[in-house]
C-alpha positions as CSV (number, residue, x, y, z in Angstrom):
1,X,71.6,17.8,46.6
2,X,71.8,21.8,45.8
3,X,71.4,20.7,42.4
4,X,68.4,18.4,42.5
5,X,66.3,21.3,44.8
6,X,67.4,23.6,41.8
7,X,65.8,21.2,38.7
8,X,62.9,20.0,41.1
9,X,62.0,24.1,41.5
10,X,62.7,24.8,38.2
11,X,60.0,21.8,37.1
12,X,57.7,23.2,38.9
13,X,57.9,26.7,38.0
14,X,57.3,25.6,34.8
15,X,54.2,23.4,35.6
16,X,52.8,26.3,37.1
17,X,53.4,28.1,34.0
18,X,51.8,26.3,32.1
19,X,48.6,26.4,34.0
20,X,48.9,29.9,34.2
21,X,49.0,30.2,30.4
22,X,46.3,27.6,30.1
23,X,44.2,29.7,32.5
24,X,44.9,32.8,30.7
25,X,44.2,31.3,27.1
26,X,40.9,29.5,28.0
27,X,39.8,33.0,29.5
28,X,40.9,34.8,26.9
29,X,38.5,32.7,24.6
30,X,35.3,32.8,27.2
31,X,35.9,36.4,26.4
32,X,36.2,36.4,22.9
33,X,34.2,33.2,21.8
34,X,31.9,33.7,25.4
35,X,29.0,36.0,23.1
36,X,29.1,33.7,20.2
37,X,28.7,30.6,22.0
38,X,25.7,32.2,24.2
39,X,24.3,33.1,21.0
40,X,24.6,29.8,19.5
41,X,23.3,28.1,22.3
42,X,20.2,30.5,22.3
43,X,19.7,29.8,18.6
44,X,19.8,26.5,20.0
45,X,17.0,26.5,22.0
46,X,15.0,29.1,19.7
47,X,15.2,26.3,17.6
48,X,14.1,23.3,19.8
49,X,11.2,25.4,20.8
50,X,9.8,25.9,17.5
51,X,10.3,22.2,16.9
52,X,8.0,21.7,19.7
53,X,5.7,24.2,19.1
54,X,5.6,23.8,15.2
55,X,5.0,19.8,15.7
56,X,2.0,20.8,17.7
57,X,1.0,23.0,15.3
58,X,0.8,20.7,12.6
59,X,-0.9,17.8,14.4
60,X,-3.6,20.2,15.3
61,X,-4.0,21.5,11.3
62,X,-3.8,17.4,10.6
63,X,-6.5,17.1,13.1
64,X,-8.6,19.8,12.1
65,X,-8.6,18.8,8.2
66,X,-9.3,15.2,9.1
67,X,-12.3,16.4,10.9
68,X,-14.0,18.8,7.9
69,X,-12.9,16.1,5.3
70,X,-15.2,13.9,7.7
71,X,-17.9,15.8,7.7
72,X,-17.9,16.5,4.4
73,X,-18.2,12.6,3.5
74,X,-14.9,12.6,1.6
75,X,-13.7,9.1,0.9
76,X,-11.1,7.8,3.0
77,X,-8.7,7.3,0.3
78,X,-9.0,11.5,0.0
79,X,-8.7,11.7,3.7
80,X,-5.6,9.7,3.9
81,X,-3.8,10.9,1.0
82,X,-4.3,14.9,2.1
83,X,-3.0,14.0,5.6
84,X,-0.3,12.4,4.2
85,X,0.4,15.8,1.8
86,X,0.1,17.7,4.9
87,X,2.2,15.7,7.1
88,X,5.6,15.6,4.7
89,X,4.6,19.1,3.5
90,X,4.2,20.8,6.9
91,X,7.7,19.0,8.3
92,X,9.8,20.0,5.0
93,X,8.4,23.4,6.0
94,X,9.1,23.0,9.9
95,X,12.7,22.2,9.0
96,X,13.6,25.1,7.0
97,X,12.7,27.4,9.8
98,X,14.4,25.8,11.9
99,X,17.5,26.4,9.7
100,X,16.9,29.8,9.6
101,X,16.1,30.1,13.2
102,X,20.0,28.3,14.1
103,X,21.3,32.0,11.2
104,X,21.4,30.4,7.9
105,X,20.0,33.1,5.6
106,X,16.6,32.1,3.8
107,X,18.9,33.5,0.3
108,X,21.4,30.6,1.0
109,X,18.7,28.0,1.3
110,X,17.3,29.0,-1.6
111,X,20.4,29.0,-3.8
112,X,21.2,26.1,-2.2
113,X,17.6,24.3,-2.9
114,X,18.1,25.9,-6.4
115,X,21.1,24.4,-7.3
116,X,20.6,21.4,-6.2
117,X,17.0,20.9,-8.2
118,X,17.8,19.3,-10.8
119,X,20.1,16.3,-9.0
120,X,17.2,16.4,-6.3
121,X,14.7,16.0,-9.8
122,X,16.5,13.5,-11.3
123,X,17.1,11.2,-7.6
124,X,13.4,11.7,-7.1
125,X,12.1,10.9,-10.5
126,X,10.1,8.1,-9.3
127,X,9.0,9.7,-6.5
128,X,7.4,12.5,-8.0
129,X,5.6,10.1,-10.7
130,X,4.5,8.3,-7.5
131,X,3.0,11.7,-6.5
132,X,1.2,12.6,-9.8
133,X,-0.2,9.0,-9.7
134,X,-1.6,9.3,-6.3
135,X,-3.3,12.6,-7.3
136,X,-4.6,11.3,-10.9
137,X,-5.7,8.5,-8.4
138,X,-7.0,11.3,-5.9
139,X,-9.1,12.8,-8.5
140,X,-10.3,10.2,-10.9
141,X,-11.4,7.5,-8.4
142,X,-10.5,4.4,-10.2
143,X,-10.7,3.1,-6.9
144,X,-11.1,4.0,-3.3
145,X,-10.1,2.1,0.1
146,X,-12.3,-0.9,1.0
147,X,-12.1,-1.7,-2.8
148,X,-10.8,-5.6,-4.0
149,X,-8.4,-4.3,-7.0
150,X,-5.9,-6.6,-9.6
151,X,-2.7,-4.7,-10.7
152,X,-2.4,-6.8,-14.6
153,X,0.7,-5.7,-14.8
154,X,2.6,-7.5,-12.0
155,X,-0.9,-9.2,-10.6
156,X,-0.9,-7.9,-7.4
157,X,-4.3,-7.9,-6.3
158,X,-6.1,-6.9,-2.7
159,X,-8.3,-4.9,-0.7
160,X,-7.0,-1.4,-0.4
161,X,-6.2,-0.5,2.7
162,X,-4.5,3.1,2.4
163,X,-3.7,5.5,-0.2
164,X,-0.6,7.4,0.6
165,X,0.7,10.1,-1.0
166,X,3.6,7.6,-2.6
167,X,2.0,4.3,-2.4
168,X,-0.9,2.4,-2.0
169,X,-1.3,-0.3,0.3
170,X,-3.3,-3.4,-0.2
171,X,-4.2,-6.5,2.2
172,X,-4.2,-9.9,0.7
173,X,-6.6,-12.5,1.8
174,X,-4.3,-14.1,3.7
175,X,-3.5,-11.5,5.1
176,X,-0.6,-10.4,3.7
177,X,0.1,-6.1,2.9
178,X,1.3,-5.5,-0.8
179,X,2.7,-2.1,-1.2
180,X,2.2,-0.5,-4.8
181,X,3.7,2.5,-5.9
182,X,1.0,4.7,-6.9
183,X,2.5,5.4,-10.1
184,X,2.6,2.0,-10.9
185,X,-1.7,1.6,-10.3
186,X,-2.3,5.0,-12.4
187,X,-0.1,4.1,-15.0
188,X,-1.5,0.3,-15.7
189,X,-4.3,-1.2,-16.5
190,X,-6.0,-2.4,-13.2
191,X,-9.6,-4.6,-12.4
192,X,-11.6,-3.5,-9.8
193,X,-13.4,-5.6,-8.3
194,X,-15.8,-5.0,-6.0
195,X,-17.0,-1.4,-7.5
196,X,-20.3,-2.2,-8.7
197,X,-23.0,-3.4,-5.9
198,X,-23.4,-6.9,-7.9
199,X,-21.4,-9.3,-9.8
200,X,-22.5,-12.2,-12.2
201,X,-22.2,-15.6,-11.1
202,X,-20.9,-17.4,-14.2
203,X,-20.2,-21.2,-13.5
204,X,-19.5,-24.0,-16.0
205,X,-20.9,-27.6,-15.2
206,X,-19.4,-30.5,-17.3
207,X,-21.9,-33.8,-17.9
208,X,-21.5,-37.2,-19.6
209,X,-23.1,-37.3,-23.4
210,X,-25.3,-40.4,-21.8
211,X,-26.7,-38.0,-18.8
212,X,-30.4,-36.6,-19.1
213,X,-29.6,-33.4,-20.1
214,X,-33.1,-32.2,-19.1
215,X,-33.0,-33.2,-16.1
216,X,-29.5,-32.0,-15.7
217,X,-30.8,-28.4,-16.6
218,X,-33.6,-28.8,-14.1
219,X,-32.0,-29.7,-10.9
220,X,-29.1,-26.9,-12.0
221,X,-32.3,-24.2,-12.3
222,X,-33.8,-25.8,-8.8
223,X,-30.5,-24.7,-6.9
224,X,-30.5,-21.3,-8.5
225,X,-34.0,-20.8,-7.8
226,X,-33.5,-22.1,-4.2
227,X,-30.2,-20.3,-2.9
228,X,-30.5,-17.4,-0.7
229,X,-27.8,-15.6,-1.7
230,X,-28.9,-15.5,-5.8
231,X,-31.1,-12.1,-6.4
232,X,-34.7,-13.6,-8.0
233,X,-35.0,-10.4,-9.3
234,X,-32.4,-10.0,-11.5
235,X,-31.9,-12.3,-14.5
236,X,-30.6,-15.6,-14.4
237,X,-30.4,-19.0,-16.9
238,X,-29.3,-22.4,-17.1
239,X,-27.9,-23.5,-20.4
240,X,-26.0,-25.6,-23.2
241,X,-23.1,-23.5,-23.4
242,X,-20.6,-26.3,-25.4
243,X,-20.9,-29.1,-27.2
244,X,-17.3,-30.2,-25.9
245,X,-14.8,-33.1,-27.2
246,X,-15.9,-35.3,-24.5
247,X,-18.9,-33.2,-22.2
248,X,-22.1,-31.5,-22.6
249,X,-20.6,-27.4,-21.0
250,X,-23.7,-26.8,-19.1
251,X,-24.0,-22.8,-18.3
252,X,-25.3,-21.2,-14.7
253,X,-25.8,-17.6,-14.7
254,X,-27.4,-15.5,-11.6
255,X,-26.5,-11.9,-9.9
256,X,-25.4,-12.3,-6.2
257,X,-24.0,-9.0,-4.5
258,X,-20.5,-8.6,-4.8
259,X,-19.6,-9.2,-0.9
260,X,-21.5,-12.6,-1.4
261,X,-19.5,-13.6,-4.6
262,X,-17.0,-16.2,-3.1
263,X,-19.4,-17.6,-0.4
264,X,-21.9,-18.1,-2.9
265,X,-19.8,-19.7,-5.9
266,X,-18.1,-22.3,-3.0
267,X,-21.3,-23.3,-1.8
268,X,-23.3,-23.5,-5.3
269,X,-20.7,-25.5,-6.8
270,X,-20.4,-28.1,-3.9
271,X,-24.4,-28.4,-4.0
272,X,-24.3,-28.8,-8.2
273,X,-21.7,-32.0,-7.2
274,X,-23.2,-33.1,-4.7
275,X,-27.3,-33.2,-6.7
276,X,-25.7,-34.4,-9.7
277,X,-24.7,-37.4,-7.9
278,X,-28.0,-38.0,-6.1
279,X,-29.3,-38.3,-9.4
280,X,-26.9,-40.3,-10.6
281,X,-25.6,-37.7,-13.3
282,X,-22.2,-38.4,-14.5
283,X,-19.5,-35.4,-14.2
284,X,-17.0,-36.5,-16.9
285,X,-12.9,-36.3,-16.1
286,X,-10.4,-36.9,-18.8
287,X,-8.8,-40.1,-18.3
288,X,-6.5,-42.0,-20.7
289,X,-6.8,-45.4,-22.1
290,X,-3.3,-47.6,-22.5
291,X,-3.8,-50.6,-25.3
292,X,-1.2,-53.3,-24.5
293,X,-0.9,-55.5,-27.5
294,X,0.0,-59.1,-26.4
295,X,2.1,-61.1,-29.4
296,X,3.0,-64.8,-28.7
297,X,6.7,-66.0,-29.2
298,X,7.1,-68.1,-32.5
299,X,8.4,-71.6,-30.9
């Protein structure tokens, strides 16, 4: 009995011991950690506030420039690719003093930064040729946003929606968004579209050898001459352009603007079928003629 008292004492002697010692030690480092950790946690929320203030900041300078681009009638390719500049630029910027603000030294960045250039160069090869082809793209204009473009490399082809400061994006017309890098667009051959005001309408109308070709050039000039979309004013012809294997290649020329294109081809080519067969004007289709020789069985 004496000598379980004795080991249950001795237990917890010990146990209080130990939380003793742990209460020393934990004080010991408040008071000799306690300064660096307030000190940390300061930096801590020096740092959060500039985050807050600095993202602020650079929404307002995004504003700001958005605004004067507007009223200086920039493009809105040009608006769209500076605010994109601005918006990476302006963050990169915001993080490295927030670095500094948590007591990295701006020297140690820097060497830091500089020796790791040329990996960061060679990772972001593409990227930076993205960037020099959305600035050649900036500057030169071979297109601007609202334009219908075709990439002949890859055909990719769409109305561009955004220029970025990496990419361009483009909306197919179904709907669909193409992303192309921009070094891709400055760096091929591309069509545009849609940058002149008008297009030529140039549409090819097949008839027999036995049709009235006068005729056949007469109704064709009566639909040009009568559509609302074709500009009177400008130029426009009906004519034998082919002598073909099987067809007379009847030509239709005319200027429509370049919005009305589409609309307009649809709608004269339906109307060219549907007077040709009014008036009883044959629209030749290949077809293929099988012979079957028939030999009678000797008896």
């Amino acid at each position: 009995m004496l000598l379980t008292q004795t080991a249950a004492g001795s237990e917890v002697e010990a146990t209080v011991q130990d939380t003793v010692d742990t209460i020393t030690g934990f004080n010991k480092f408040i008071q000799e950690k306690g300064p660096d950790l307030i000190a940390f946690g300061i930096r801590i929320l020096m740092a959060l506030l500039i985050f807050i203030i600095c993202h602020k900041v650079i929404n307002w300078i995004r504003k700001i420039t958005r605004a004067s681009m507007e009223r200086a009638n920039s493009d809105t390719g040009a608006r769209q690719f500076v605010d994109s500049l601005l918006k990476y630029g302006l963050h990169i910027l915001l993080f490295l003093a927030i670095i500094n603000s948590l007591g990295v030294e701006s020297a140690s960045i820097a060497a830091t930064v500089a020796s790791a250039g040329v990996a960061v160069g060679l990772a972001l090869q593409g990227s930076l040729s993205n960037l020099a082809g959305g600035m050649l793209i900036l500057f030169l204009k071979p297109f601007v946003v609202g334009d219908y473009i075709i990439e002949d490399s890859h055909g990719n082809e769409g109305t561009v929606k955004e220029i970025q400061i990496f990419y361009t994006k483009l909306a197919t017309i179904d709907n669909k968004t193409i992303i192309v890098p921009n070094g891709t667009l400055a760096n091929t051959s591309l069509t545009n579209v849609t940058d002149k005001d008008y297009r030529q309408l140039d549409l090819k109308v097949d008839i027999a050898y036995e049709a009235d070709l006068r005729l056949a050039k007469k109704l064709l000039q009566e639909l040009v001459k009568n559509d609302p979309s074709v500009i009177q004013s400008m130029e426009h012809n009906v004519f034998v352009n082919e002598l073909g294997s099987s067809s007379v290649v009847l030509g239709v020329r005319a200027w429509v603007k370049s919005e009305e294109y589409w609309p307009t081809r649809w709608r004269m080519l339906e109307n060219i079928k549907l007077t040709l067969d009014e008036n009883h004007i044959a629209i030749p289709y290949q077809q293929i003629t099988v012979h079957q020789a028939h030999m009678e069985s000797e008896k």
